[in-house]
N, C-alpha and C positions, 0 to 999 in steps of 0.2 A: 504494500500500500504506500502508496506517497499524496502529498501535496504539498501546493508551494508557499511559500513563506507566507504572513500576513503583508498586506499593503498600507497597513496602519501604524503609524510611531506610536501612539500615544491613544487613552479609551477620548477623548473629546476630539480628535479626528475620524472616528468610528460611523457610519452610518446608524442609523436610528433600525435597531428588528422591529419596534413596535411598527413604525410607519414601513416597512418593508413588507409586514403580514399586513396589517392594514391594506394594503393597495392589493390583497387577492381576497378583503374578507378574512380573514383570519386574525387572532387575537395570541399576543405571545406575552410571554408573565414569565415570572421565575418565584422560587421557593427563596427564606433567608433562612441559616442554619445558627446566624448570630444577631442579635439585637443591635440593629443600625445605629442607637445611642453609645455603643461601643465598638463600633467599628470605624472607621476611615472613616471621613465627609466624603471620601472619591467614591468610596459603597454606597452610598445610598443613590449620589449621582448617578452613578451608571443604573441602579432600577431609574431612577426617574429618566434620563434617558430612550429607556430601551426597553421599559415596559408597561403593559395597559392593564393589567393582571397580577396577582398576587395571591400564592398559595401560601397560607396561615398555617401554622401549627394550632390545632386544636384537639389535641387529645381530653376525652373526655374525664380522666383521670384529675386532670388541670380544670378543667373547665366547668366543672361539678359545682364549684364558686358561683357562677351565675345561675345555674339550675336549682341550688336551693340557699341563694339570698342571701348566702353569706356577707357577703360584696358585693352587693350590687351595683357600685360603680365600677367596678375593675373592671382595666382595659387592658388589653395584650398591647403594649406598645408599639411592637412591626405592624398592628391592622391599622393605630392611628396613624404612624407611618403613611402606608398606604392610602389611609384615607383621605391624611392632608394634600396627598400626590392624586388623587383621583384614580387610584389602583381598585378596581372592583376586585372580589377576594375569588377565589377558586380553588375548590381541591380538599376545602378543610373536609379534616374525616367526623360522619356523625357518628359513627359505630365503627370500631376496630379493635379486634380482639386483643391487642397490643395494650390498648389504653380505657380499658373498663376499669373503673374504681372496684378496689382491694373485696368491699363493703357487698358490689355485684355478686359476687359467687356463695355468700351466705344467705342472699334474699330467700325466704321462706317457702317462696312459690312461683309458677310462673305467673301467675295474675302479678303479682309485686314486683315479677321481672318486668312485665308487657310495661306495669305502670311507671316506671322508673325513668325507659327506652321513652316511653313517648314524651313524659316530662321532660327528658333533656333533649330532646329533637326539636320541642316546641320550644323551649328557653334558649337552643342556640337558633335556631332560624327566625326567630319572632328579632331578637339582638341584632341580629345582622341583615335583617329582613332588605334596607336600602341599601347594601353593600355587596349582595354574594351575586357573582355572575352564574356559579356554579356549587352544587355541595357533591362533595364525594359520600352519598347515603352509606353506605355498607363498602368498607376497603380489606378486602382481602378475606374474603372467605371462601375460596376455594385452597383446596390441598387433596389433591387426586392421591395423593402418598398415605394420605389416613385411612384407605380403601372402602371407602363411603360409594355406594353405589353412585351416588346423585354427585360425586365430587367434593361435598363441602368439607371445611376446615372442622374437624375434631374439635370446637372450642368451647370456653364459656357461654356463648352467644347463642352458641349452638344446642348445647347440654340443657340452657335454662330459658330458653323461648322454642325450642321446635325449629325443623329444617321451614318454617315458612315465615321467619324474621323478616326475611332481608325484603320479602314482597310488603308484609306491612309497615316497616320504617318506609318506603318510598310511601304509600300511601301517607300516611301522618307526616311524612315531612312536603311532599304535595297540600297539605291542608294549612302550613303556616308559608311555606314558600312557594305561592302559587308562579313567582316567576321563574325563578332560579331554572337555570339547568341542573336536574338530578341525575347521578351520576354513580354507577358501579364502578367501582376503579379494584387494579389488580395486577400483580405482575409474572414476567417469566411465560410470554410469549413468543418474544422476538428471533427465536434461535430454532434451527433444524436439527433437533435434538429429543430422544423420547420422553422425555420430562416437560418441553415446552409444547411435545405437542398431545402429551394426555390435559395439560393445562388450556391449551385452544379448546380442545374436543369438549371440555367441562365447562367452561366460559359460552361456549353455543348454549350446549345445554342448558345452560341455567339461561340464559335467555330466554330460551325458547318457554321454561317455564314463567319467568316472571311475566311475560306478555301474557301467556296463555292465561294467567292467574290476574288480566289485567293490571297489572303492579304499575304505575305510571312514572317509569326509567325514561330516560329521554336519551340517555348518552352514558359510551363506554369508556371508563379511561384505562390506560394501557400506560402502566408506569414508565417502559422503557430505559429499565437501568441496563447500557450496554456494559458486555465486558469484551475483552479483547483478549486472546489466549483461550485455547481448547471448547470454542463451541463459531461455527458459523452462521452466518445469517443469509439467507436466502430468498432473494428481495422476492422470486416468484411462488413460494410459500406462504409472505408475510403480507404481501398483494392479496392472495386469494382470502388469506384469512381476512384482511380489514375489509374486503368485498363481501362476506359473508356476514358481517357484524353492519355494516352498511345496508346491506338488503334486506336487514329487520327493522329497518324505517328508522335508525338509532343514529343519533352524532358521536363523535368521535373525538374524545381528547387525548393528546399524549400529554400525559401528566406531569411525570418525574424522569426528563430524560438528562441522563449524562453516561459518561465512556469511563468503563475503570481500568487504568494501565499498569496494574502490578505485575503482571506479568512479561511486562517490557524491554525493551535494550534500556538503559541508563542514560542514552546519547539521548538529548532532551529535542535536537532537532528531529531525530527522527522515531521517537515517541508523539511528540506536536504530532508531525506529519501522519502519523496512523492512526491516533486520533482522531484527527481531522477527515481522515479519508470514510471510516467507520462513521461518522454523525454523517457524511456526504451519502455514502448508501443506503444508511437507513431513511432520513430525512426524504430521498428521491423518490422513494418508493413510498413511506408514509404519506407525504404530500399531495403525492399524484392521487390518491383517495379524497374524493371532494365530501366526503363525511368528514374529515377531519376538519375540524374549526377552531380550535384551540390548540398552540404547542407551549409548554410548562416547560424549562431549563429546571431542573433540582438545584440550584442554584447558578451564580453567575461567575464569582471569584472562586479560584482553586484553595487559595488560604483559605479559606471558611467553607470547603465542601465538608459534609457528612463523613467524606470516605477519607478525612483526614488520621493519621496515626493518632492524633490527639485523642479524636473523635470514637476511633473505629478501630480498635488495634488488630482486630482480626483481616482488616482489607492493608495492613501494612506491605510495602514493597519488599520485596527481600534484601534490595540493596536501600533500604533505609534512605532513601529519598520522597521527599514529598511527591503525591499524586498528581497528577494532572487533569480530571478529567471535565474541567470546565471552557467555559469560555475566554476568558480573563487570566494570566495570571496572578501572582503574585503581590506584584507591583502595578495589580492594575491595566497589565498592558493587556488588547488584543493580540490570541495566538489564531495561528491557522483553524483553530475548532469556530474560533468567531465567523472566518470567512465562510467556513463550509455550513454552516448555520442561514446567511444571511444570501450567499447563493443558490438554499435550497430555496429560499421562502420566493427570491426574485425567479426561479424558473418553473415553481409550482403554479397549475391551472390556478382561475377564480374558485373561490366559493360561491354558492349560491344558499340566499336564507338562512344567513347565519344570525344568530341569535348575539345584539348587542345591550350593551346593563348602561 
């Protein structure tokens, strides 16, 4: 894989991605992994730059605060962020097995589970009711691995509401966010591998069920955490499959995309460069899917990614170098991964009827 240098010194010589998606319909945002009140003035510049969107961390573990009134002025500072910036929010998870409060797994019954899920679905989407372009309703409940006929994820969620949660959170969160785009999100599609593709096969299926069950889903998001080393991507796999999730009348976000390079040569140019080449393939084939109307960066700066050592020690390089897998480095600058980003968005068709906040 190769590609060629950035053409950019510096992020305020950089083209604008919002207004790049913008000009086909499309809406481009990114995740923050750190509170912009503590990061750089150049961090937060570059979201305000270059983005129209904004994925919130909202685990409900955190967020329990507003749903029974603790605090009820508490604000997550990145949403006011955003909101002082005009970022509509996307992507926050209502339910994820990750982030149910401790307090969840003891509730007595499922009647006091049902009542719990809909109290905090109403208390976070009633909050954010003028802000959310999009809610991720239900994030990650498939796991083909737990050998569940139907796919789903072995979990709390699961154990203490019935395989038929994830259709009635879309309804109740439908009842206070009648605009939002609602939203399955999920990941470990992207790859021609048997695991990603019992994961496609499950992600249909439940589809197919949630429609059938009338659940009112509007759109799929598709995390897109690339990695690079021992699995490939197969643009005419990953084609068929957003064609398939397309022809259930459903939009399409990629949610949380970024490239992880620990598996890499050390030479930082020609890690950039495969990088960059890997967001180019994916992105061309993503794109060319006029269901997609939303693309989410999991962040923008490689200092403050998720998959930092600091962060994540299990995603550590072996040669003990910082990861790469964002747009930005370090210092801020546009790398090759910028380019191949903001080429994909200029040679992707229009959108049609895309959903603006």
């Amino acid at each position: 894989m190769a590609a060629a240098p950035t053409g950019h010194a510096d992020a305020a010589s950089t083209p604008s991605l919002k207004k790049a998606a913008a000009q086909i319909g499309l809406r481009f945002g990114s995740e923050s992994d750190v509170d912009f009140r503590a990061a750089a003035p150049a961090y937060g510049e570059l979201f305000i730059r270059h983005c129209d969107l904004f994925a919130p961390q909202t685990p409900w573990s955190q967020t329990a605060r507003i749903q029974f009134a603790r605090e009820p002025q508490w604000q997550d500072p990145n949403i006011l962020f955003a909101r002082d910036h005009g970022m509509p929010l996307t992507g926050g998870h209502l339910l994820w097995h990750n982030s149910t409060p401790l307090w969840f797994e003891q509730l007595p019954s499922q009647s006091a589970a049902e009542q719990a899920v809909a109290s905090h679905i109403a208390a976070m989407t009633r909050r954010y009711a003028s802000e959310a372009y999009s809610w991720n309703v239900v994030n990650e409940a498939l796991e083909p691995r737990d050998g569940r006929a139907d796919g789903l994820r072995n979990s709390q969620l699961l154990r203490k509401l019935g395989p038929d949660f994830i259709a009635r959170a879309f309804s109740l969160a439908r009842q206070s966010a009648p605009n939002a785009l609602l939203v399955y999100n999920d990941y470990g599609f992207e790859f021609a591998r048997p695991d990603d593709e019992a994961r496609r096969t499950a992600l249909l299926r439940l589809l197919d069920r949630l429609q059938s069950a009338r659940a009112p889903i509007d759109a799929v998001g598709l995390q897109s955490h690339l990695r690079l080393g021992g699995a490939t991507f197969d643009p005419e796999i990953y084609r068929n499959f957003l064609h398939e999730i397309a022809g259930r009348g459903l939009a399409i976000v990629i949610s949380e995309l970024d490239v992880l390079d620990v598996e890499l040569t050390p030479i930082v140019a020609t890690r950039d460069a495969d990088v960059a080449a890997l967001y180019t393939a994916f992105l061309n084939t993503a794109l060319d899917e006029r269901a997609v109307t939303a693309l989410v960066s999991w962040g923008l700066v490689d200092r403050y990614s998720w998959l930092n050592l600091q962060h994540l020690p299990a995603f550590a390089r072996w040669d003990r170098q910082p990861v790469r897998p964002l747009l930005f480095d370090n210092a801020f600058r546009p790398k090759p991964a910028f380019d191949a980003v903001f080429a994909a968005l200029q040679s992707a068709p229009p959108r049609r009827n895309n959903q603006s906040n």
